[in-house]
N, C-alpha and C positions, 0 to 999 in steps of 0.2 A: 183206459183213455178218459181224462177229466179236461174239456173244452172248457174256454174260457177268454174272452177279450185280451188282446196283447197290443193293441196297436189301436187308435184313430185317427180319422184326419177331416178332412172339410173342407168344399170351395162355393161362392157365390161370385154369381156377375154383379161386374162393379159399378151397376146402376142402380140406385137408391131411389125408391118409388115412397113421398112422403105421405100421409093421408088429403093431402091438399092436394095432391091428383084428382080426386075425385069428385070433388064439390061440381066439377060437370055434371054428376049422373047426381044428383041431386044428395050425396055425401057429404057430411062436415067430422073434421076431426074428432072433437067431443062425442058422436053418434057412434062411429067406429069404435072409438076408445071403450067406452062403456059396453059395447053390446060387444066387443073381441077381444079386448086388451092390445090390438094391434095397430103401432104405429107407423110403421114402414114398411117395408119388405125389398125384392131384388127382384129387379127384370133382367130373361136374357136378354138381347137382339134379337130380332127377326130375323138373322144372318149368322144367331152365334150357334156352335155344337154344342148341344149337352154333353158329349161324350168329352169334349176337355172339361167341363166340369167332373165328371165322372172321375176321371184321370189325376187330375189334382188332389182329390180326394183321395183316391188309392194309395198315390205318391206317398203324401204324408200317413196315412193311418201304416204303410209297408216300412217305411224309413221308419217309425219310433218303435217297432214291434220288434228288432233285433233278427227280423227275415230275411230273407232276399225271394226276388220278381221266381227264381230256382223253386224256392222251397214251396209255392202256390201249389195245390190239386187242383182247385174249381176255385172260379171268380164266378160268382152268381151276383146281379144287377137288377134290384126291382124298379121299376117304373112303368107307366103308363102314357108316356111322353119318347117315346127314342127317337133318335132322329130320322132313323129308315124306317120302312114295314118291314123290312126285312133283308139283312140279317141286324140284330139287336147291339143294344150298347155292349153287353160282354164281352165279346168276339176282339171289336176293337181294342176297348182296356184291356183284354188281357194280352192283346198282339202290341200296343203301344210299351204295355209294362215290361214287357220283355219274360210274363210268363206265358215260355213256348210248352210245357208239360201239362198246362192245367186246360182244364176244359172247362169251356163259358157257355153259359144262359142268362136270358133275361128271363124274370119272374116277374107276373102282373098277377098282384091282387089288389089294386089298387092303395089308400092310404093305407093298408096294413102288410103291403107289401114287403118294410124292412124286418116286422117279428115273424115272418111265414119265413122270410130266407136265413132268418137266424136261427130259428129252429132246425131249418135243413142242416146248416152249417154244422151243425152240433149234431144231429144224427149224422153226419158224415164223418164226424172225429171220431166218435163214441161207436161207430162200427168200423172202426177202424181201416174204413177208404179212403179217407184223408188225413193228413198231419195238418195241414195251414188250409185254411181257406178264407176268403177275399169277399165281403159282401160290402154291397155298393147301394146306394138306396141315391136316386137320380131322377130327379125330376124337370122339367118345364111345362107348367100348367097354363102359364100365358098364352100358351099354343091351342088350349079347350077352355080359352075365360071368355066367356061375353061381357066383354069392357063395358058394355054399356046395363047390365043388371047389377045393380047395387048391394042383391042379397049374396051374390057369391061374390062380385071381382073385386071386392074389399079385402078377402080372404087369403086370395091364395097369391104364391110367391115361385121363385125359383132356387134352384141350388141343387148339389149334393153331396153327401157324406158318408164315407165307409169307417169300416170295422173288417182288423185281424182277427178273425177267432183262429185259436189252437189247441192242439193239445200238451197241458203244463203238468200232467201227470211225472212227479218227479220232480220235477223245474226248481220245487219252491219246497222249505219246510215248514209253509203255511196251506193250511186242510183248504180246499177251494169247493163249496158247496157245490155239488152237483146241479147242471142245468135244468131246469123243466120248462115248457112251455104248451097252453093249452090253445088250441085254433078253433073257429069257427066262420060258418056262411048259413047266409040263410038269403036263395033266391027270389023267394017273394017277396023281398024290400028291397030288388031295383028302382025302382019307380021312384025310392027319393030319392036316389043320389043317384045318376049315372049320364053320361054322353052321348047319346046313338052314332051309327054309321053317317046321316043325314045330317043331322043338326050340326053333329061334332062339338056340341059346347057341356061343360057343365051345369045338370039341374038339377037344381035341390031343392027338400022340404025339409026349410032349415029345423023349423019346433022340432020333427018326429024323431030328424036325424039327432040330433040333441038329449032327446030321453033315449035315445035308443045306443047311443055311443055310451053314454052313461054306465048306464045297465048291463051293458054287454061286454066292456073293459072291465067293470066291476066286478060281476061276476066270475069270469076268468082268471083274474088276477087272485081271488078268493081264492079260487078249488085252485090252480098254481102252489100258491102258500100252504094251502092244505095238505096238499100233495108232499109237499117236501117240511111237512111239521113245519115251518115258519110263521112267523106274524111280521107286522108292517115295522115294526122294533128293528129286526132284522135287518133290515134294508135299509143300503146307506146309501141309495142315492134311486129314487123314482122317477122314471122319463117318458112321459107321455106321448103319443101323437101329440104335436103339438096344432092341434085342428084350431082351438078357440081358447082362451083363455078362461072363462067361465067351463068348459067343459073340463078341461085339466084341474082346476079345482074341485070341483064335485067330483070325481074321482078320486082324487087325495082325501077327500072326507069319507065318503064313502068307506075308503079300507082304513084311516084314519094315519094316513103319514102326514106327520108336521111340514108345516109350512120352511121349514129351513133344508128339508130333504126330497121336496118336492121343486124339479126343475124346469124354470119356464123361460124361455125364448122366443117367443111367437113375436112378441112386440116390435124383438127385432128385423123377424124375417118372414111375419105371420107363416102359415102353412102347405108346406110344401110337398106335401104327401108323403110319399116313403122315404121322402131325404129327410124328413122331420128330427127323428129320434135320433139317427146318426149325426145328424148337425149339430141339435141339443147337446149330446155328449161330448165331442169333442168339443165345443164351448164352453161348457161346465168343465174339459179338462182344464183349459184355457185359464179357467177363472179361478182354480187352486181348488175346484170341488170336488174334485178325483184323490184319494190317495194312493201310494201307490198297488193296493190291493183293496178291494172289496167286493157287497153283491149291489149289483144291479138289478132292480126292477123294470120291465117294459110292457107296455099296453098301447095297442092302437086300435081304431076302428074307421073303414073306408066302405067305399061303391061295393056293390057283389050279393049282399051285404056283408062286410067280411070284418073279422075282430081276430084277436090275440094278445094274449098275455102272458109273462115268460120271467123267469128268475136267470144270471148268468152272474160268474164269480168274471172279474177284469182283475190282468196281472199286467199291470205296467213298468217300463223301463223309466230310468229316472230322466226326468230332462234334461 
């Protein structure tokens, strides 16, 4: 069994949030810019479901992947935003999709929520429990921002995006690097990044979280490449959490991928947790940065304190 991306897709609410929102909380565009890289982003509704977001996304990443809603085992769904307590966005996407065979969860590891369920995805091909599986990274953070603090609600956005992974073993009589990816958490670095029961908002310590997303994508992404003999050469296309724009670069330096292979969208839709890298991707396919075969690089870091980094071969269908 050799896993591998066959499919993405992508949805945002169609409310454009400019940086001149903010100049209430004592925000101006130029300050945002510099210190995020991020110009915009998308609000849901206070009335809208994340889970058609969810949904839209699946849609399209199922449709290009040459699947069908049939061929699903498991629709797994990271986020830390669903719309119920319970039961989780899975359930629905995968009863909306019309796959009745597979079996759904939501996964919270917060912003590293989409390389924890990609990694599953891929031990589930690779032990051969599943042939296709559906992983959906889904967020709305406007639901945990305190609109009115200036050092997070600049930041974050809504949306989400999925990924077909499969298995192409045979598919293709192109070699498809084998997946690796490396995970990690470290509990005693709640305290910068996390929500309580109580408050329910977002609080950060933006400096620590910054040297420490750094450091700890970095490293991961290292022993990953190590792992499987690679260098950053290698890798045709790098996609970050997209938490901050400054952070996604010191990262790219760090392993040292060129700026033409390092992939950044934040400006468009700043940060939206685990929907991050799935959005990225399917925009970078969007934008002719996919061909139709290559490897993918991934690194994230979120709340918990939680990281991952991960190498995955994509076999796409042609447009």
């Amino acid at each position: 069994m050799t896993a591998a991306i066959v499919g993405t897709g992508s949805a945002l609410p169609e409310r454009t949030v400019p940086n001149s929102h903010f100049e209430a909380i004592g925000s101006s565009d130029a300050w945002i810019v510099k210190r995020t890289g991020i110009r915009e982003r998308r609000f849901l509704p206070e009335d809208g479901h994340l889970a058609d977001l969810a949904l839209a996304a699946a849609r399209e990443a199922l449709a290009g992947s040459g699947r069908t809603a049939a061929d699903v085992g498991h629709v797994v769904v990271a986020t830390t935003t669903p719309d119920r307590t319970t039961p989780g966005l899975a359930v629905e996407v995968a009863a909306r999709l019309g796959a009745d065979r597979a079996a759904a969860f939501d996964l919270h590891a917060a912003c590293a929520g989409f390389v924890y369920a990609l990694d599953h995805a891929v031990a589930l091909i690779e032990s051969g429990r599943a042939g296709t599986v559906l992983v959906c990274g889904a967020e709305a953070l406007t639901r945990i921002t305190d609109h009115g603090d200036r050092s997070t609600a600049v930041l974050l956005g809504d949306g989400a995006g999925a990924v077909v992974v499969a298995d192409v073993a045979g598919a293709t009589p192109d070699a498809v690097p084998a997946p690796a990816f490396r995970l990690g958490s470290d509990g005693n670095l709640v305290p910068l990044l996390h929500a309580d029961r109580y408050d329910r908002k977002l609080r950060m310590d933006g400096p620590e979280i910054f040297v420490h997303a750094v450091e700890k994508m970095s490293a991961a992404a290292r022993e990953v490449l190590a792992r499987r003999e690679l260098t950053a050469d290698d890798v045709d296309l790098f996609v970050a959490h997209q938490a901050n724009a400054r952070i996604v670069r010191a990262v790219g330096k760090e392993l040292g991928v060129p700026p033409e292979r390092l992939y950044l969208n934040v400006d468009r839709v700043a940060n939206t947790s685990s929907a991050s890298i799935p959005i990225a991707l399917h925009q970078a396919r969007g934008e002719g940065r996919l061909d139709r075969s290559g490897l993918l690089g991934v690194a994230a870091f979120g709340a918990g304190i939680t990281w991952g980094a991960g190498v995955i071969g994509w076999r796409l269908e042609e447009e």
